[in-house]
C-alpha positions in Angstrom: -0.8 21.4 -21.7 1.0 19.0 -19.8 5.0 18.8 -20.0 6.5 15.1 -20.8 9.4 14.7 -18.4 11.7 12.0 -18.4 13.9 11.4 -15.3 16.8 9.4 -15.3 19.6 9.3 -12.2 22.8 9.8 -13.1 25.9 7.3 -14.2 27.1 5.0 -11.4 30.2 6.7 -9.5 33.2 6.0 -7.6 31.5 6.6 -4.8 28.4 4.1 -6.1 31.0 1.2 -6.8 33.2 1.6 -3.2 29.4 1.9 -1.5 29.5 5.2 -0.2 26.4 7.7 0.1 27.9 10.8 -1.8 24.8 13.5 -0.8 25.9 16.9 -1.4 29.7 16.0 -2.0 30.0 16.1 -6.2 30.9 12.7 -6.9 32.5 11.7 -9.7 32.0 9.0 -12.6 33.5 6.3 -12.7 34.7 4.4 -16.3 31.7 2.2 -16.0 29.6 5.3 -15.3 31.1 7.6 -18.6 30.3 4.7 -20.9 26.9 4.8 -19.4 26.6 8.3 -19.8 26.9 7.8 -23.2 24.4 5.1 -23.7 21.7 7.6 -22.2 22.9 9.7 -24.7 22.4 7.6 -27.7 19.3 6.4 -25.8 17.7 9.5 -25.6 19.2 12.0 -28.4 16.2 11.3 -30.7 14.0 11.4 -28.4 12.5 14.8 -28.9 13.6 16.6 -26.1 13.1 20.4 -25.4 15.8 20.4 -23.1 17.7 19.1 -20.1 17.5 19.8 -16.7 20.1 18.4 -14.3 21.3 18.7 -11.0 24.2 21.2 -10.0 26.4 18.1 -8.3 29.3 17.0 -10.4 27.8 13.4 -10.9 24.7 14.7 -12.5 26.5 17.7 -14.3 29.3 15.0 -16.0 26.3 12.7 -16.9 24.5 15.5 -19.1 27.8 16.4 -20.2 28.9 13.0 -21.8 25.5 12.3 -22.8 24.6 16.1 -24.7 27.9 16.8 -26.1 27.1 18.1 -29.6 23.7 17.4 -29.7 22.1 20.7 -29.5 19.8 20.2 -26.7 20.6 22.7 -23.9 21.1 21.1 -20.5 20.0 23.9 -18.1 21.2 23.1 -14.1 19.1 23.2 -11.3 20.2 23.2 -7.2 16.6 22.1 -6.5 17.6 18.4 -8.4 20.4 18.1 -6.0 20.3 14.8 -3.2 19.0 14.9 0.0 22.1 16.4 2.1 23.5 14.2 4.6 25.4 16.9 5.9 28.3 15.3 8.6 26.8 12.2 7.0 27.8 13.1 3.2 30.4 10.4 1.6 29.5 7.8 4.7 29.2 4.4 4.0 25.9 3.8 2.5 24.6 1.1 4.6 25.0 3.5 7.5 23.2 6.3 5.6 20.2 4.8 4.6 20.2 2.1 7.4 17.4 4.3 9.3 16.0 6.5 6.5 12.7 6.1 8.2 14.0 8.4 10.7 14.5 11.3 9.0 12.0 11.9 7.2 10.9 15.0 8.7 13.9 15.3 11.1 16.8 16.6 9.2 20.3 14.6 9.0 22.6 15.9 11.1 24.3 19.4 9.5 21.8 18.3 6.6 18.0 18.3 5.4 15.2 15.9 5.4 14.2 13.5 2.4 10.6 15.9 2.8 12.7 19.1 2.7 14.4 17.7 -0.3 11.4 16.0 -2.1 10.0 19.7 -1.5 12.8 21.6 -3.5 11.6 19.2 -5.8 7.7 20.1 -6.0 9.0 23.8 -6.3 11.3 23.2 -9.2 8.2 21.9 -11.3 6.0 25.1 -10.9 9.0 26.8 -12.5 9.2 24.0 -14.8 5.5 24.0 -15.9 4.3 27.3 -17.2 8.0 27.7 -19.7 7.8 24.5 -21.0 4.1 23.5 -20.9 3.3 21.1 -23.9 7.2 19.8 -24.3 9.0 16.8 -23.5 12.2 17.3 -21.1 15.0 15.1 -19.5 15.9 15.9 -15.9 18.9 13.8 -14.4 19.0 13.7 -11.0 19.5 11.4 -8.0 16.9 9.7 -5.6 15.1 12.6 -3.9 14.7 13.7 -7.4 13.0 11.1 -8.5 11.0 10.9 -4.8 10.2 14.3 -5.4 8.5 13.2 -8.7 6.9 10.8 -7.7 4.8 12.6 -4.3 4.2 15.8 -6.6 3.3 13.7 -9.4 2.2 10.7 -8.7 1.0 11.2 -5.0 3.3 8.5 -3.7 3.9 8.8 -0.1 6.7 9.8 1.2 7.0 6.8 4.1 6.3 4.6 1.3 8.8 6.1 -0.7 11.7 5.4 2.0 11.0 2.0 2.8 11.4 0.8 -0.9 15.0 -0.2 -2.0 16.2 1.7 -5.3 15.8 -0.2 -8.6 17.5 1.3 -11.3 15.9 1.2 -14.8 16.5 3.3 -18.3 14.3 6.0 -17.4 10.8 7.3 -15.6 8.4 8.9 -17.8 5.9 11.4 -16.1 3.5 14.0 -17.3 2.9 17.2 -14.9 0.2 19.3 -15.3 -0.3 22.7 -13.0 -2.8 21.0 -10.9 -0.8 18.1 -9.7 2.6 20.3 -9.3 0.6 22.8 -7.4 -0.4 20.2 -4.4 2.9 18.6 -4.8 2.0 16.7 -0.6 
C-alpha cells in the first residue's frame, strides 16, 4: 500500500526575513516563524498522522517542535531531509546563492553538495520510509531539496526544471509513494 506523505518547509527564519541562504547552518525561527509553527500545528494535528519526519537542522527541528508539542504524534529526525549544503556558501546572501543554481546541479557548491546529490538523499530516505509505514499518512518538514527530492522520486519532475522555478510557498504538498516510484527515484 502506498504511504500518504504530506510535506511542508519549515517556519520562516531570521535568516529567511534578513535574505540569507541558511543551507546546512541550523537557522533559527523567527517570531513570525513560531506563530507559524503553531498554525501547522493546529493545521495538521487532526489530520491523521502516523508520524513526523523532519529534518535534523534547527529550523526544521524547532518547527515540529512548536507544532507537536503534546500531541502525541512522534516526530522522528532525519539528516537525509536536510538542505542542499552550500558549504563556504552557507548563510550567504540569497540572491548570490541561488543566482546561478543552474550551475550546480551536478557540480557541487564549493565545500558543499549538488541540488542532485541532495535530491538523492532524498530518494533514499523514502525506501526507508516505504516498507515501515506502508498504508499510513505521514508529515515530513523539510526545506527545498526536500521537497525537490519529492517531487523527481515521486512525481518524475526534472531536476533542471526543478531549479529554474522560483519557490512558492503554500500550506502543504500531499504526495503518495508507492515502492515502484521510490525505487527509480531519477
Amino acid at each position: 500500500m502506498p504511504v500518504q506523505i504530506v510535506y511542508e518547509t519549515h517556519s520562516i527564519t531570521a535568516d529567511n526575513e534578513a535574505g540569507r541562504a541558511t543551507g546546512w547552518l541550523p537557522g533559527a525561527l523567527s517570531a513570525a516563524g513560531r506563530d507559524l509553527a503553531a498554525e501547522l500545528g493546529r493545521r495538521r494535528a487532526a489530520d491523521g498522522l502516523a508520524a513526523v519526519f523532519c529534518s535534523d537542522l534547527a529550523r526544521a527541528v524547532e518547527t515540529a517542535a512548536i507544532a507537536f508539542e503534546g500531541i502525541g504524534i512522534p516526530v522522528l529526525l532525519d539528516w537525509r531531509l536536510r538542505e542542499c549544503d552550500y558549504g563556504t556558501m552557507n548563510g550567504m546572501p540569497v540572491a548570490d546563492v541561488h543566482a546561478d543554481r543552474a550551475r550546480y546541479v551536478d557540480r557541487p557548491y564549493p565545500g558543499g553538495e549538488s541540488w542532485r546529490q541532495a535530491t538523492d538523499r532524498v530518494g533514499r530516505f523514502l525506501l526507508d520510509l516505504l516498507p515501515r509505514w506502508s498504508g499510513q499518512r505521514v508529515l515530513v518538514i523539510g526545506h527545498v531539496a526536500t521537497r525537490w527530492g519529492l517531487e523527481i522520486a515521486l512525481l518524475g519532475t526534472p531536476l533542471d526544471e526543478l531549479v529554474s522555478r522560483d519557490f512558492s510557498w503554500q500550506p502543504g504538498w500531499e504526495y503518495l509513494a508507492s515502492q515502484a516510484v521510490a525505487s527509480h527515484p531519477r
